[in-house]
FIKOLZA-1660 file (N, C-alpha, C; in steps of 0.1 Angstrom, whole numbers, plus 5000, padded with zeros to 4 digits):
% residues 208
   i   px   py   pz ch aa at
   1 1857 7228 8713  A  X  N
   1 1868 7238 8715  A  X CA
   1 1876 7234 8728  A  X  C
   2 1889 7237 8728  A  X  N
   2 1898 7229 8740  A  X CA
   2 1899 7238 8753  A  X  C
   3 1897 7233 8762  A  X  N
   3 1891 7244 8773  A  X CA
   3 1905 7254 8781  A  X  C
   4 1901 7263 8783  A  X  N
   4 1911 7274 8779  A  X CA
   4 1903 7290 8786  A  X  C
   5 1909 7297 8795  A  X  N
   5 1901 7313 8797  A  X CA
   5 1902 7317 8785  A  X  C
   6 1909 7316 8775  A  X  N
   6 1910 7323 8764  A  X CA
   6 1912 7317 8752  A  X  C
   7 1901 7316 8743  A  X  N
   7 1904 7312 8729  A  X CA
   7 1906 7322 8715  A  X  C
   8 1913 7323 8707  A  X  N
   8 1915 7333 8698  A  X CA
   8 1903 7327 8685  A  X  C
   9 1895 7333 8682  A  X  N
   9 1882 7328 8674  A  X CA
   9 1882 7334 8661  A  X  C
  10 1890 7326 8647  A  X  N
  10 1884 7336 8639  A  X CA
  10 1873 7331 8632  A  X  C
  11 1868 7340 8625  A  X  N
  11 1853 7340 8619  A  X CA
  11 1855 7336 8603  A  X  C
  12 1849 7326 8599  A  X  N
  12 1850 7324 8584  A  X CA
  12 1837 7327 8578  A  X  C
  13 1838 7337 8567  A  X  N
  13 1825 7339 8566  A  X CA
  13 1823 7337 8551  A  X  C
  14 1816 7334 8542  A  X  N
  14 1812 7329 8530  A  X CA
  14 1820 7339 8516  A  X  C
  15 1818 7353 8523  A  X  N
  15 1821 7361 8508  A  X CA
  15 1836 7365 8515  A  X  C
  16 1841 7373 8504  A  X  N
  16 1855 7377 8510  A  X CA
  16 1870 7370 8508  A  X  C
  17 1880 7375 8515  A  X  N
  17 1886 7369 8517  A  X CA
  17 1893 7367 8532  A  X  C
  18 1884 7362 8543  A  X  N
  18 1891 7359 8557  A  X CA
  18 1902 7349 8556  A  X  C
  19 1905 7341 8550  A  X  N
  19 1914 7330 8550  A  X CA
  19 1926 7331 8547  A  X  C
  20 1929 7345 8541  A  X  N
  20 1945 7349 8536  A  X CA
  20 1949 7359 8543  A  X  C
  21 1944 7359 8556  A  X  N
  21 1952 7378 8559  A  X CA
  21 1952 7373 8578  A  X  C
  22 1960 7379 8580  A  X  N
  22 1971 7379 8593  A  X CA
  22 1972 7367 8597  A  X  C
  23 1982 7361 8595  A  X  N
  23 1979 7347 8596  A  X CA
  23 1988 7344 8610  A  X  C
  24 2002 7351 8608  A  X  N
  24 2008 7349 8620  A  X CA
  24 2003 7357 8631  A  X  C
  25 1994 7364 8627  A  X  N
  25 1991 7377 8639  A  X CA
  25 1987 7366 8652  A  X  C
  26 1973 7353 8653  A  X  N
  26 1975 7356 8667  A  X CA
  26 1985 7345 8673  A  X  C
  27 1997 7340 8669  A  X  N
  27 2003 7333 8678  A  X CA
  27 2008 7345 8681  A  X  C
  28 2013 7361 8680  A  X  N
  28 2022 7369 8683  A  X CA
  28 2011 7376 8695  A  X  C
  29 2000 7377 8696  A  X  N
  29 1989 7379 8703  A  X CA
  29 1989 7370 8717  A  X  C
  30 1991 7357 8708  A  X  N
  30 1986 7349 8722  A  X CA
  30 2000 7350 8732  A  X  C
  31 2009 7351 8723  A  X  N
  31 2024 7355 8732  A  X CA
  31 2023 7363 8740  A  X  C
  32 2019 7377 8739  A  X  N
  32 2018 7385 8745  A  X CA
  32 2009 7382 8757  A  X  C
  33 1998 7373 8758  A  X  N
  33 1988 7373 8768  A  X CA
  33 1989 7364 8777  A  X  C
  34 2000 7354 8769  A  X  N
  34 2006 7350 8782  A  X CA
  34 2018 7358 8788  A  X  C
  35 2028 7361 8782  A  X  N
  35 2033 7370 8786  A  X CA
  35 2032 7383 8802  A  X  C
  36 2020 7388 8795  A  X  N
  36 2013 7403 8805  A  X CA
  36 2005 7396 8816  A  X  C
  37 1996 7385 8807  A  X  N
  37 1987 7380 8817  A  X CA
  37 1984 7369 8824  A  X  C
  38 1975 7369 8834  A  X  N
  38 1971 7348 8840  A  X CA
  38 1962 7342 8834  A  X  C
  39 1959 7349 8821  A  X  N
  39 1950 7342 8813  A  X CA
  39 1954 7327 8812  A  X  C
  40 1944 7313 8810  A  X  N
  40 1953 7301 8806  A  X CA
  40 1948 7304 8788  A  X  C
  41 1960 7301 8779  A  X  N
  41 1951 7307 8765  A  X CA
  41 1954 7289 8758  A  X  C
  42 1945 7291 8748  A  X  N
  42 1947 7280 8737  A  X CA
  42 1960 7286 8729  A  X  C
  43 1966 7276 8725  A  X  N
  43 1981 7279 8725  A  X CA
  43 1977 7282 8708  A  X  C
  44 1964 7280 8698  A  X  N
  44 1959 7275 8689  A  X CA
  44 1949 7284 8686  A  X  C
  45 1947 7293 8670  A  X  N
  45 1932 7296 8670  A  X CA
  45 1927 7289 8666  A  X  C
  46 1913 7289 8669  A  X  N
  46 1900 7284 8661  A  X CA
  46 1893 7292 8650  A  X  C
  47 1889 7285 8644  A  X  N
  47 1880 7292 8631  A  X CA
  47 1867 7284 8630  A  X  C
  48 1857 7293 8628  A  X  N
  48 1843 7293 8637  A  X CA
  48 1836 7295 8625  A  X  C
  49 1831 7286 8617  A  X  N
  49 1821 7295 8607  A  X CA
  49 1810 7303 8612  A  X  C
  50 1809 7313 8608  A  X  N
  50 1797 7324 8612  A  X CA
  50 1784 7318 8614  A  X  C
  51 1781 7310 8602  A  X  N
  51 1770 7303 8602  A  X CA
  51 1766 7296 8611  A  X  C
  52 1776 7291 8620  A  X  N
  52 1777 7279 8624  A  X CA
  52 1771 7278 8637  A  X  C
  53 1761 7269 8650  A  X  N
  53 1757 7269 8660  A  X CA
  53 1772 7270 8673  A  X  C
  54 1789 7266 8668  A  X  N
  54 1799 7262 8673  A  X CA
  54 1800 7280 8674  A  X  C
  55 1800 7294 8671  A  X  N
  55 1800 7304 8671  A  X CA
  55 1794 7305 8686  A  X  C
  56 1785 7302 8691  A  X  N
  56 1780 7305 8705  A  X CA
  56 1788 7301 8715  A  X  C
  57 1797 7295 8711  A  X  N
  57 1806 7287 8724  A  X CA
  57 1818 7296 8724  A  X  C
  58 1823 7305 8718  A  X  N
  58 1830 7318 8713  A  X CA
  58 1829 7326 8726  A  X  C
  59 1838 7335 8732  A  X  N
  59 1832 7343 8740  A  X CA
  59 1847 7361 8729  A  X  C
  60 1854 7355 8724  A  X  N
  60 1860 7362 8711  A  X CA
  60 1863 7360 8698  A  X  C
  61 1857 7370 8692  A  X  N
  61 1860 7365 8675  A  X CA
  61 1864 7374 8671  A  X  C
  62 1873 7378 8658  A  X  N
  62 1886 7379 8653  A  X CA
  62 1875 7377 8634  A  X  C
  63 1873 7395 8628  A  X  N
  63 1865 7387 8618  A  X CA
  63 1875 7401 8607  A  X  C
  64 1883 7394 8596  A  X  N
  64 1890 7403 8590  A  X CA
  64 1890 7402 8574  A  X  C
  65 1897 7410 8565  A  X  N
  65 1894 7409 8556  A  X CA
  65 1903 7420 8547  A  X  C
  66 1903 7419 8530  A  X  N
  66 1905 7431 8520  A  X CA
  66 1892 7428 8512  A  X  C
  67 1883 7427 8509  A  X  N
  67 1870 7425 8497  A  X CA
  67 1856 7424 8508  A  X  C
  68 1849 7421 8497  A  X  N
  68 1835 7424 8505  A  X CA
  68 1830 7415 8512  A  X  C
  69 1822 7419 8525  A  X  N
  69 1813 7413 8530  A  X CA
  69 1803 7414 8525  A  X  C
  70 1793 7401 8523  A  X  N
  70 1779 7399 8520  A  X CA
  70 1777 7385 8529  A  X  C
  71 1769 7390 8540  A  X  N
  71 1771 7378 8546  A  X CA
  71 1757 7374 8545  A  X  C
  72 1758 7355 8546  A  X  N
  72 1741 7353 8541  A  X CA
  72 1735 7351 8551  A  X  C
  73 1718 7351 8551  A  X  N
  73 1706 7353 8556  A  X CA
  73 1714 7350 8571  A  X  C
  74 1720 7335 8573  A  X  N
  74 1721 7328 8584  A  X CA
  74 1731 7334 8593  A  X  C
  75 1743 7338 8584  A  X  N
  75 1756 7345 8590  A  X CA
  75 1753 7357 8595  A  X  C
  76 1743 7367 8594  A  X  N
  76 1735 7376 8596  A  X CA
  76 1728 7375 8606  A  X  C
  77 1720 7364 8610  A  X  N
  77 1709 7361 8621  A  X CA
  77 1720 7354 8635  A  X  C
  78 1728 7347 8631  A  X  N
  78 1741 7347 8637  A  X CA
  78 1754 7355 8646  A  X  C
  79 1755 7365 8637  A  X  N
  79 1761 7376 8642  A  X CA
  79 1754 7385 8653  A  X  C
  80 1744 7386 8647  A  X  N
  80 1734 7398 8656  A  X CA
  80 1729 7389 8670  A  X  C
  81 1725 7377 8670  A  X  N
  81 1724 7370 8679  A  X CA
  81 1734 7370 8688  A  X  C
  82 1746 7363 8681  A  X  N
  82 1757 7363 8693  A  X CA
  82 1763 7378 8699  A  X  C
  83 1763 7389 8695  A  X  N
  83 1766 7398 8705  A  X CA
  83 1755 7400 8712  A  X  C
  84 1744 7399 8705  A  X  N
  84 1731 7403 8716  A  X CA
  84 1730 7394 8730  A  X  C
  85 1737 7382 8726  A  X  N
  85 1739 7374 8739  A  X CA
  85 1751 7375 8750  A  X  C
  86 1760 7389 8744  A  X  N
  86 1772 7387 8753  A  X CA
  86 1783 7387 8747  A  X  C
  87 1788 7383 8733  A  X  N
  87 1795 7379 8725  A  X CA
  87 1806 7393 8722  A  X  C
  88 1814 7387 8718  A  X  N
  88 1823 7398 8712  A  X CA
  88 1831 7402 8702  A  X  C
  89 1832 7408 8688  A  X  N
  89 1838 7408 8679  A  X CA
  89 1846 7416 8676  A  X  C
  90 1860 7414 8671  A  X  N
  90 1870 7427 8670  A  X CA
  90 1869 7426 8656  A  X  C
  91 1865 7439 8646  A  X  N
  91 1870 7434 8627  A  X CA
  91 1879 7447 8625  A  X  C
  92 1885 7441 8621  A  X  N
  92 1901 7449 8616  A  X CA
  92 1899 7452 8601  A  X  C
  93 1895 7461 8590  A  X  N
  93 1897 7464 8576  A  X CA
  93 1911 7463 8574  A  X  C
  94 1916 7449 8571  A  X  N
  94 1932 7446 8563  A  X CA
  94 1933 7463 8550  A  X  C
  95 1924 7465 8546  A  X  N
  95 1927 7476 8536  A  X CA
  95 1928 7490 8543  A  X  C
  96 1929 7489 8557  A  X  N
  96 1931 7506 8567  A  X CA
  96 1925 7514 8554  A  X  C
  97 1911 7514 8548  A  X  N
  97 1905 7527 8542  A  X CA
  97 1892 7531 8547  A  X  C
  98 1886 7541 8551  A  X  N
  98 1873 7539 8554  A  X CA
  98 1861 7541 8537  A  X  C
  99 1872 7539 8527  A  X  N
  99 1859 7546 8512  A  X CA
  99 1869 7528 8506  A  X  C
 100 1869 7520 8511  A  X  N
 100 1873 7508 8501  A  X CA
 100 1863 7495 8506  A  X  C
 101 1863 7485 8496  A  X  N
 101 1855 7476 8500  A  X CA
 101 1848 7470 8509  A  X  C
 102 1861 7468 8515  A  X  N
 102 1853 7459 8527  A  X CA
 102 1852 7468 8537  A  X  C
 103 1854 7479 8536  A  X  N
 103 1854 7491 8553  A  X CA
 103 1835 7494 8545  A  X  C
 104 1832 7494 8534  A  X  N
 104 1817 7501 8525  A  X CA
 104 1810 7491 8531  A  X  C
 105 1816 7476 8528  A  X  N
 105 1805 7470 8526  A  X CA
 105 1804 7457 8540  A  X  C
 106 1815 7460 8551  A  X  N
 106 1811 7455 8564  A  X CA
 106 1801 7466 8570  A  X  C
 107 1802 7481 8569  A  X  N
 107 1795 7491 8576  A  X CA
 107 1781 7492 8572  A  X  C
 108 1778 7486 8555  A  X  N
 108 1768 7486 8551  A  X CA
 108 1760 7474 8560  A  X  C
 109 1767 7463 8562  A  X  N
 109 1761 7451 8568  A  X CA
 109 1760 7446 8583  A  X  C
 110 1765 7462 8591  A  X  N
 110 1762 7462 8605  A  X CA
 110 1744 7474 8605  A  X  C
 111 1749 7484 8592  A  X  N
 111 1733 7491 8591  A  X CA
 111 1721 7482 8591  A  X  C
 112 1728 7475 8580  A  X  N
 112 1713 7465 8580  A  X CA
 112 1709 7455 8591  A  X  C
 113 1719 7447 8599  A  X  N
 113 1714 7445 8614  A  X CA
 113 1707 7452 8622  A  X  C
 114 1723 7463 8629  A  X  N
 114 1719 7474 8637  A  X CA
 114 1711 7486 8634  A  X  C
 115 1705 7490 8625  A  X  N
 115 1705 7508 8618  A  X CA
 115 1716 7514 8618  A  X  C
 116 1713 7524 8611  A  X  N
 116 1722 7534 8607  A  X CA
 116 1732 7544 8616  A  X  C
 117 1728 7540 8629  A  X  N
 117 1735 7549 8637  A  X CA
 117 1741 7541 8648  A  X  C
 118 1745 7531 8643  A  X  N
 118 1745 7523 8655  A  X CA
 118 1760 7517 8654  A  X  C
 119 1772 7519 8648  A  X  N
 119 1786 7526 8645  A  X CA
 119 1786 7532 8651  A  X  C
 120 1798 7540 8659  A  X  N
 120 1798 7554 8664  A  X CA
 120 1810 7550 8674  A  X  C
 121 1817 7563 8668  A  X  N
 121 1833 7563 8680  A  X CA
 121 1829 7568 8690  A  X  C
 122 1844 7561 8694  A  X  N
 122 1844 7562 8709  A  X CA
 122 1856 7571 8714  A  X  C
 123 1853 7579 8724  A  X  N
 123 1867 7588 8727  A  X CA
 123 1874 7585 8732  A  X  C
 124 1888 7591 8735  A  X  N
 124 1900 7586 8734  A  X CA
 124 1904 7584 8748  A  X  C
 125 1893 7583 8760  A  X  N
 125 1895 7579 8770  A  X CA
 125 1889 7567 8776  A  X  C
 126 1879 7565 8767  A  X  N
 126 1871 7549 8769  A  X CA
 126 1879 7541 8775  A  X  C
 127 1870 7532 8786  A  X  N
 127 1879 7517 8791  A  X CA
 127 1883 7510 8784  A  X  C
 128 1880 7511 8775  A  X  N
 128 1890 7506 8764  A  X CA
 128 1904 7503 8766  A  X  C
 129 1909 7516 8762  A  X  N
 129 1924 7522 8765  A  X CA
 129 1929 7521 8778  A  X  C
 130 1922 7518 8790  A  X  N
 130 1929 7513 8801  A  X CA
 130 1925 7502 8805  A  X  C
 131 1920 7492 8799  A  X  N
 131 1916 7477 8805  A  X CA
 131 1930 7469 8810  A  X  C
 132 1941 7473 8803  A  X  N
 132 1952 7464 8811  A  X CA
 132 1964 7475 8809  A  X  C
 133 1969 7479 8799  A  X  N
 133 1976 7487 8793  A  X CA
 133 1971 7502 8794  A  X  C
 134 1979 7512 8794  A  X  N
 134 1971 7526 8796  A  X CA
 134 1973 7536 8779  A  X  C
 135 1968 7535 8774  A  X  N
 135 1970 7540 8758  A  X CA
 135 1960 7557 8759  A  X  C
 136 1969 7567 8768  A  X  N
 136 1965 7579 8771  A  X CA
 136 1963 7592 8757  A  X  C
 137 1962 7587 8746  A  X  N
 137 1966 7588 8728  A  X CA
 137 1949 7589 8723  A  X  C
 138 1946 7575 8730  A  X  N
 138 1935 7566 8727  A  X CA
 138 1943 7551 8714  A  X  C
 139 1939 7550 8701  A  X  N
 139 1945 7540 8694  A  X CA
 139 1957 7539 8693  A  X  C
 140 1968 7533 8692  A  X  N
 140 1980 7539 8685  A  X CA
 140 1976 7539 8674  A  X  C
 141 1990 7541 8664  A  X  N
 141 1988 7541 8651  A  X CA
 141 1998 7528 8645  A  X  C
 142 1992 7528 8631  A  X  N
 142 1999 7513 8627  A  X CA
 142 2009 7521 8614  A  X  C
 143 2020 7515 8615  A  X  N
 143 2028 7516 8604  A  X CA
 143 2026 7515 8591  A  X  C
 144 2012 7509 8587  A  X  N
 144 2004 7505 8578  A  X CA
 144 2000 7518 8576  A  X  C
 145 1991 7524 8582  A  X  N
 145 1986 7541 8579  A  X CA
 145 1995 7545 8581  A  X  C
 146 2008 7546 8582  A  X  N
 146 2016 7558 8576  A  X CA
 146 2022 7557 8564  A  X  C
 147 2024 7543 8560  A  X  N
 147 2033 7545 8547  A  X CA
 147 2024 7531 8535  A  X  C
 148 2013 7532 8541  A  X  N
 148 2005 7523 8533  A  X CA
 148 1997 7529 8521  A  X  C
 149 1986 7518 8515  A  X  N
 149 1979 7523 8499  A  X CA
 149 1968 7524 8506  A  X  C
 150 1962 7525 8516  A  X  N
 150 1949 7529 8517  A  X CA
 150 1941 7545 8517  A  X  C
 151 1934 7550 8520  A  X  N
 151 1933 7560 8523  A  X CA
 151 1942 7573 8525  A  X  C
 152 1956 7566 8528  A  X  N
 152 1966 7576 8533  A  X CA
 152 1960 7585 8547  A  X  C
 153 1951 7579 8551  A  X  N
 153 1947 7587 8565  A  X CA
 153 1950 7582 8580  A  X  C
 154 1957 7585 8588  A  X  N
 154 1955 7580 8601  A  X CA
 154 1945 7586 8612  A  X  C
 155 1940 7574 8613  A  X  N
 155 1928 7570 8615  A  X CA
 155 1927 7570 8631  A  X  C
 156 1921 7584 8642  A  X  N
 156 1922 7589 8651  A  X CA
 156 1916 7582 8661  A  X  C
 157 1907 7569 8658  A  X  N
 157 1894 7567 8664  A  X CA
 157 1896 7549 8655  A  X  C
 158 1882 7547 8671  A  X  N
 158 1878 7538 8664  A  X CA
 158 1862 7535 8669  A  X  C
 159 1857 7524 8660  A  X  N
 159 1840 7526 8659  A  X CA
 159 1840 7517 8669  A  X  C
 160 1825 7516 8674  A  X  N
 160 1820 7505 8684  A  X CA
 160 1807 7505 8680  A  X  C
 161 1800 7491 8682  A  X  N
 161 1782 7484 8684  A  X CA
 161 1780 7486 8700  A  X  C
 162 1779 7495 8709  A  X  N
 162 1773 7495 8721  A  X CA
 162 1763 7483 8720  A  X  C
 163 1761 7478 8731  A  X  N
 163 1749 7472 8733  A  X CA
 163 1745 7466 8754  A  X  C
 164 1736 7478 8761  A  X  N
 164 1738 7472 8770  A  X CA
 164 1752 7483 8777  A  X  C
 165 1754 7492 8775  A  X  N
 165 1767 7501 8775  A  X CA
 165 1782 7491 8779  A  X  C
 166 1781 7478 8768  A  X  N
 166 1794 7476 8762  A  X CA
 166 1797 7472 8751  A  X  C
 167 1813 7473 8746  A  X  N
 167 1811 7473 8734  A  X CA
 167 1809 7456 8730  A  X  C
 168 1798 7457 8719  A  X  N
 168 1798 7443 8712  A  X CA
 168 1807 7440 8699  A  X  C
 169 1810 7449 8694  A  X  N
 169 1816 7450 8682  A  X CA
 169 1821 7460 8684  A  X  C
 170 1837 7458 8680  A  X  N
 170 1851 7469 8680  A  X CA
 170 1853 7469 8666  A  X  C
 171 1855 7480 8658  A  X  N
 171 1855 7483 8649  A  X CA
 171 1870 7490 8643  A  X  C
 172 1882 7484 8633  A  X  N
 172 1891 7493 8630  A  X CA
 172 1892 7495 8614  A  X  C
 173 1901 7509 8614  A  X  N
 173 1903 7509 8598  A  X CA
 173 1919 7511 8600  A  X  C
 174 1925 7505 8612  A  X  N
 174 1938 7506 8612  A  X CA
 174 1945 7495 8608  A  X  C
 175 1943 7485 8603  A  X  N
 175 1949 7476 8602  A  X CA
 175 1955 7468 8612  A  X  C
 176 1959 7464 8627  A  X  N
 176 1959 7461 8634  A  X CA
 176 1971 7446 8633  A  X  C
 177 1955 7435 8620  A  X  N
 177 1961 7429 8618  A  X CA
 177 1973 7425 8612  A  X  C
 178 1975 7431 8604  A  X  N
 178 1991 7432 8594  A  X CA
 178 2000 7438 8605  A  X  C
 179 1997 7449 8607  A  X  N
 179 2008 7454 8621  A  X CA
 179 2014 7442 8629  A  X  C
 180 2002 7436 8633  A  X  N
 180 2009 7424 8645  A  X CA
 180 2007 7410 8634  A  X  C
 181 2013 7412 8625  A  X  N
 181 2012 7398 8616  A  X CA
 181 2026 7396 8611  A  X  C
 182 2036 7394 8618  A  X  N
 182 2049 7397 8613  A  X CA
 182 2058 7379 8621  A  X  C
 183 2064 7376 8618  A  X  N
 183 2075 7365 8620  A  X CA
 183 2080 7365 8640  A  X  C
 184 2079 7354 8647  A  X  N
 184 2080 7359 8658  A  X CA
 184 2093 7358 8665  A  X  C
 185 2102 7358 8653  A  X  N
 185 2113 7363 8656  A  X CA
 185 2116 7374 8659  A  X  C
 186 2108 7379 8650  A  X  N
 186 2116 7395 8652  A  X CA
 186 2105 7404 8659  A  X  C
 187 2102 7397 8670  A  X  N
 187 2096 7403 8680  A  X CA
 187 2103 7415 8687  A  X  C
 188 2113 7405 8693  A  X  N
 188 2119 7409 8703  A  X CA
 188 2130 7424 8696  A  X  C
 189 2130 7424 8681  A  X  N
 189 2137 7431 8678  A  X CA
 189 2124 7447 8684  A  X  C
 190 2115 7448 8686  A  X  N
 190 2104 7462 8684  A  X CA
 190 2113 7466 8697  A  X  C
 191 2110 7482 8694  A  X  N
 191 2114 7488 8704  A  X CA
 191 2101 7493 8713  A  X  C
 192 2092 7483 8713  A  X  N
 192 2078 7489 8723  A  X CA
 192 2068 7479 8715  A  X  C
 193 2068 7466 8720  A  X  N
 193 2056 7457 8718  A  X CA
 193 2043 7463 8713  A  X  C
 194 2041 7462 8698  A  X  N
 194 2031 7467 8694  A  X CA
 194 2018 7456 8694  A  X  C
 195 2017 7448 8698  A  X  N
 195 2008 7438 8704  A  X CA
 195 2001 7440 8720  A  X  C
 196 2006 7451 8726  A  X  N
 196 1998 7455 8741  A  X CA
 196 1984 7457 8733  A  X  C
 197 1981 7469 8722  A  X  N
 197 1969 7470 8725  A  X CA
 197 1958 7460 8720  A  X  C
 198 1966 7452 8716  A  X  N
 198 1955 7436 8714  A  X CA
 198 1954 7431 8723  A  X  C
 199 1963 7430 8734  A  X  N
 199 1963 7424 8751  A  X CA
 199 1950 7431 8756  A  X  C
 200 1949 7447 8755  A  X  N
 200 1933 7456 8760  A  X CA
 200 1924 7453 8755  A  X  C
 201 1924 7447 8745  A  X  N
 201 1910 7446 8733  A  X CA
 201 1907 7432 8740  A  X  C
 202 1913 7422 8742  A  X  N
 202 1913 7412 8743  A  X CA
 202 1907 7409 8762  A  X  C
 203 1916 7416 8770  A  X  N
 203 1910 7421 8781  A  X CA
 203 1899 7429 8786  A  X  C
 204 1896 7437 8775  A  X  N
 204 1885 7446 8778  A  X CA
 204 1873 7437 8774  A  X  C
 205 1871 7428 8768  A  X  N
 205 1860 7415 8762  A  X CA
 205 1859 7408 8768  A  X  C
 206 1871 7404 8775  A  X  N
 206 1867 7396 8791  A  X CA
 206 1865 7394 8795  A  X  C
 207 1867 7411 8803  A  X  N
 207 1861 7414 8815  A  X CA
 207 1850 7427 8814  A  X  C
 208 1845 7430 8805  A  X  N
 208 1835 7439 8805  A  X CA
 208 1819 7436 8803  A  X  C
% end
């Protein structure tokens, strides 16, 4: 990996479809973090198989999707390892539903890691929301849950894997990625950079 305070890491993982969804999202990401911050960033993401020993050298990963996770034996012993060592993973449900595929069957495959109770929101004042940017709301909302096919719910919260009282795993059903997966021309057209709260997520991982 090319040395850098910050590498954008996405996760390839066997079932699914990670390979087709936000694709422009993180050069609009990494803009912003140079932008706000003195991060030095890889100008470039990486893509990390799950499986893979190159996952440890990660210190963020980026793991998204519309269909199911089943991840195998190794991608499993993998995951659970790397946050238990420090690691950090943001997964965004491209489908913003919490009763559709991949929101059933990533939540089923953190149970079977962590247990059943080991999900669990966080309130709307978490360091989270103030690691760089002040998000006094808690999440915003994505344009995607308001006029999207999922659930039709906007989605108040978001889940976390505590481990160690920080988060290892950030959890959304807001879509995130589609929101900030847009042409980076027409950035400059938003009337309020909807990429700050990727700058927090991205700063709260860290530095926490």
């Amino acid at each position: 990996m090319p040395s850098a305070d910050f590498i954008f890491t996405r996760l390839q993982y066997e079932s699914g479809d990670w390979d087709i969804v936000d694709q422009r999202m993180p050069s609009n990401l990494l803009d912003s973090l140079v932008a706000y911050t003195t991060l030095s960033v890889a100008p470039r993401e990486a893509v990390v198989p799950l499986a893979s020993e190159e996952l440890f050298g990660a210190s963020f990963c980026y793991l998204s999707g519309h269909k199911l996770v089943q991840f195998t034996d190794r991608e499993r012993e993998n995951f659970e390892a790397y946050v238990k060592r420090g690691g950090f993973v943001f997964v965004d449900d491209c489908n913003h539903d919490i009763d559709g595929l991949f929101a059933k069957s990533f939540e089923a495959q953190m149970e079977q890691i962590f247990g059943p109770a080991a999900l669990k929101k966080i309130p709307n004042d978490h360091a989270l929301y103030a690691s760089f940017f002040h998000f006094e709301k808690g999440p915003p909302t994505t344009s995607f849950e308001l006029n999207g096919w999922g659930d039709d719910l906007v989605h108040d919260y978001l889940k976390v894997i505590e481990i160690d009282g920080r988060i290892a795993v950030l959890y959304s059903n807001k879509d995130y990625g589609c929101e900030w997966d847009y042409d980076f021309r027409n950035k400059r057209f938003l009337a309020e950079d909807n990429t700050k709260f990727g700058v927090n997520v991205v700063m709260y991982a860290m530095t926490a």
